[in-house]
C-alpha positions in Angstrom: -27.5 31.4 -5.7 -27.0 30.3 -2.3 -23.8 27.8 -1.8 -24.5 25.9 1.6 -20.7 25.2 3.0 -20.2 21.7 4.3 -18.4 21.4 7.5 -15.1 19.0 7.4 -15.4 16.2 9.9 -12.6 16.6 12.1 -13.0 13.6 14.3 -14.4 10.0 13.1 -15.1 6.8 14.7 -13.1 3.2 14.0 -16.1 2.4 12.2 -16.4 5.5 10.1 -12.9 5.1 9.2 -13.1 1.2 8.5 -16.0 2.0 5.9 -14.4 5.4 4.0 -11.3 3.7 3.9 -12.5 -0.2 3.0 -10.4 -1.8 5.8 -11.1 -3.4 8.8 -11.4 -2.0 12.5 -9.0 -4.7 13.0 -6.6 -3.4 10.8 -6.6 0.0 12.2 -6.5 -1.1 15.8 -3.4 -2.8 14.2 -1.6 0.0 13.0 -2.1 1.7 16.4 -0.7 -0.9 18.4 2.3 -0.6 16.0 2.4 3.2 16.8 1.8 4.3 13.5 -1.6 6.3 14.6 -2.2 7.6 18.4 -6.0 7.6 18.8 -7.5 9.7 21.4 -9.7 7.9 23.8 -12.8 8.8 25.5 -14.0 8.5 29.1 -16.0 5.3 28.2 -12.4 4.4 26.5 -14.0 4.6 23.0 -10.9 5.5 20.3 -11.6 9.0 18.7 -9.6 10.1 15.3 -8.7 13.1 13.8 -7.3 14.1 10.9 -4.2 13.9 11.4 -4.9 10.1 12.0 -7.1 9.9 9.0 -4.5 11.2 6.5 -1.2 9.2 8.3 -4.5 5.6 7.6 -4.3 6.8 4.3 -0.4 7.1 3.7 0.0 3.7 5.7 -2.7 2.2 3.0 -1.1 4.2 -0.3 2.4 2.4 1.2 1.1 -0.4 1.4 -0.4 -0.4 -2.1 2.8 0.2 -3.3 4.3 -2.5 -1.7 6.3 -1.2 1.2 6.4 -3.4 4.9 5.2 -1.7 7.4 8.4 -1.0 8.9 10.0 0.8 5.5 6.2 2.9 6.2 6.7 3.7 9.7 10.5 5.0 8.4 8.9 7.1 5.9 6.1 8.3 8.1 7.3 8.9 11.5 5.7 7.4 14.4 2.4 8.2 15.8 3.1 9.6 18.7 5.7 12.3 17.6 6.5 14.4 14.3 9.1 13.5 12.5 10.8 16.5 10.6 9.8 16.7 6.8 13.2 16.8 5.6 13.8 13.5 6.8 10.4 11.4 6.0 10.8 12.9 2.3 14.8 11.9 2.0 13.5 8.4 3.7 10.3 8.4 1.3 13.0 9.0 -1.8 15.6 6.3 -0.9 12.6 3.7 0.0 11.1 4.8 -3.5 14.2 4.2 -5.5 14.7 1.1 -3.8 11.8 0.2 -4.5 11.8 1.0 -8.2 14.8 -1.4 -8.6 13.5 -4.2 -7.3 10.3 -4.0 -9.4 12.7 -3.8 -12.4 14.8 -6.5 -11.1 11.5 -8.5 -11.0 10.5 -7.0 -15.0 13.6 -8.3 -16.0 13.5 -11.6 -14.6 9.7 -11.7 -16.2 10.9 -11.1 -19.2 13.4 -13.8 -19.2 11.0 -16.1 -18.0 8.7 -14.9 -21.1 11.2 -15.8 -23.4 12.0 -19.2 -22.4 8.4 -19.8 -22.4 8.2 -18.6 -25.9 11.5 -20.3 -26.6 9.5 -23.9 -25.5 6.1 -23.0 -26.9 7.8 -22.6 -30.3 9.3 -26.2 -30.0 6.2 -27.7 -28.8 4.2 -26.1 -32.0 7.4 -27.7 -34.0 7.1 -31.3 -32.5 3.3 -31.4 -33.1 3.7 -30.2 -37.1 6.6 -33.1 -37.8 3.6 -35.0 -35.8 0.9 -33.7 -38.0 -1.0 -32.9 -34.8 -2.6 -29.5 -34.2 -2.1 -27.6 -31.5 -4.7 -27.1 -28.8 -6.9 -23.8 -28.9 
């Protein structure tokens, strides 16, 4: 059987990005001018990415997901012009997660309280409308 090895791509476009990673050139040009990535250029001043680029887009995006600012990302990340030691962008990446964690429990609780009172009035309305002999609505 021959096995035909693809080659990686090791440098892409803005447009090539845009499209694998369903954003916008705009919001990549963003992201650069916020020093997050550090595009090459060419002579014709073109922007060139590489891997390193590609995979620092996707972090930014998979931070973003998960609710992060941009800021608390660039912390966790490192800028894009230098390396930030791993030690330190996983310890930030911890304490950002944990924070975050809280807050979306903060937020579960105060859901559920809200639940409850809603509960708490939809059982009164249902009362009311049976001492009214009405029926509730569907």
């Amino acid at each position: 059987m021959n096995h035909v090895k693809t080659q990686q791509k090791t440098t892409y476009s803005i447009s090539e990005l845009a499209d694998e990673l369903d954003i916008s050139t705009r919001a990549i040009r963003f992201y650069e001018e916020k020093g997050l990535i550090t595009p090459e250029r060419t002579k014709g001043n073109h922007r060139i990415y590489d891997k390193r680029d590609r995979a620092r887009l996707k972090l930014i995006l998979r931070g973003k997901r998960l609710g992060y600012s941009l800021d608390e990302i660039a912390e966790m990340i490192g800028m894009g012009n230098f390396d930030t030691d791993e030690d330190k962008q996983l310890k930030k990446a911890y304490t950002y997660g944990r924070k975050k964690l809280k807050e979306i429990e903060s937020r579960m609780e105060e859901l559920d309280i809200l639940k409850q009172d809603l509960l708490t009035v939809q059982e009164k309305i249902l009362n009311r409308l049976k001492q009214l002999n009405l029926k509730p609505p569907r």
